[in-house]
Phi, psi and omega in degrees: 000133170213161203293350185255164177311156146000258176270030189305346200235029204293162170070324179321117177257156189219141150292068162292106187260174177078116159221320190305324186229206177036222148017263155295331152283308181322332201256312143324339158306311194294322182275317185280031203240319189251054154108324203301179178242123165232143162280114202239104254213136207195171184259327192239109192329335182260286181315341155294298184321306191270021153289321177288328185275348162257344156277015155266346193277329190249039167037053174227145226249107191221151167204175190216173199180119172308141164176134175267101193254043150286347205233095153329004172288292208280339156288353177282316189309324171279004187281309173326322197295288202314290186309333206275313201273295176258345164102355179204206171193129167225357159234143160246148182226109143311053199267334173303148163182170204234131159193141157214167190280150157181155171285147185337261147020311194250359193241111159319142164290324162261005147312322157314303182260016179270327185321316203283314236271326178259351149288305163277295210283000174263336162316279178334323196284280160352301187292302195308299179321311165303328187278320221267310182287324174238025208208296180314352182217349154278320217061160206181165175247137135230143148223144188248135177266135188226209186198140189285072172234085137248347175246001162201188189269164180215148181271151174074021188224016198290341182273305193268347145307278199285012156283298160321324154305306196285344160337282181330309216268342171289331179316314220259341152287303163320303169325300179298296190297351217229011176282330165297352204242307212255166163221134186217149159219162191233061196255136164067050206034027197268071188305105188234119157263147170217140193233106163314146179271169182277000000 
């Protein structure tokens, strides 16, 4: 049961990345229940196929698309996919993300930086292509899912803090270069830019 119309988000298209399990499905099931057409995007195939057969099982207009979205190649190509397959974009939801615990002490550089390379810097990746390809000349929503660790330490979490930091504060930079286009708030660290059409 839900509090919104039907079909409020009826023609709408939405991007979920991290979209196959977790989260990111469950927030692709919500849009598409409620009318949008969605896309859903992961590094692993089978877990997307059997994400798309159950939100087509549940008469929602869903596809999918492979992408490492650390690797600006592999999001331009998948922005190309969005447009070929639906013809726009108008939300992007920036839901990947990598993380497990270990202590400072116990925590690889490369472990830091595979976290920050898929939170933050795929976050990055991910908005810029969306504004560049669609948001800039159409509008568009983003939201980025984040986690309230910007304002104190959290232990066993130092990588995905400070990724989830830079979240915070790129969210909050888009807002800024994008203030003639854009408008952002940040409730409940639930990072949302909405970019007007003209």
């Amino acid at each position: 049961m839900s509090i919104f119309a039907n079909e409020i988000m009826k023609n709408k298209v939405v991007l979920v990345t991290g979209g196959a399990t977790g989260i990111g499905k469950g927030i692709a099931n919500l849009f598409g229940q409620h009318g949008a057409k969605v896309m859903i995007a992961s590094r692993k195939e089978q877990a997307l196929v059997s994400a798309v057969n159950d939100l087509k099982q549940a008469a929602i207009d869903a596809d999918y698309c492979v992408c490492d979205i650390r690797d600006p190649a592999a999001v331009e190509q998948l922005m190309e996919v969005v447009s070929a397959r639906f013809g726009g974009l108008d939300i992007l939801v920036n839901n990947a993300a990598g993380n497990f615990p270990a202590a400072i002490d116990q925590l690889s550089p490369n472990g830091f930086k595979t976290v920050v390379d898929i939170d933050l810097n795929g976050t990055f990746n991910m908005t810029k292509a969306a504004f560049e390809h669609f948001f800039n000349s159409a509008g568009g929503n983003i939201i980025n899912i984040t986690a309230p660790f910007a304002g104190w330490g959290v232990a066993y979490q130092a990588h995905a803090a400070a990724a989830k930091a830079g979240i915070d504060s790129l969210t909050r930079s888009c807002a800024v270069e994008w203030r003639h286009e854009a408008y952002g708030s940040t409730p409940s660290r639930l990072g949302r830019l909405a970019i007007p059409r003209d």
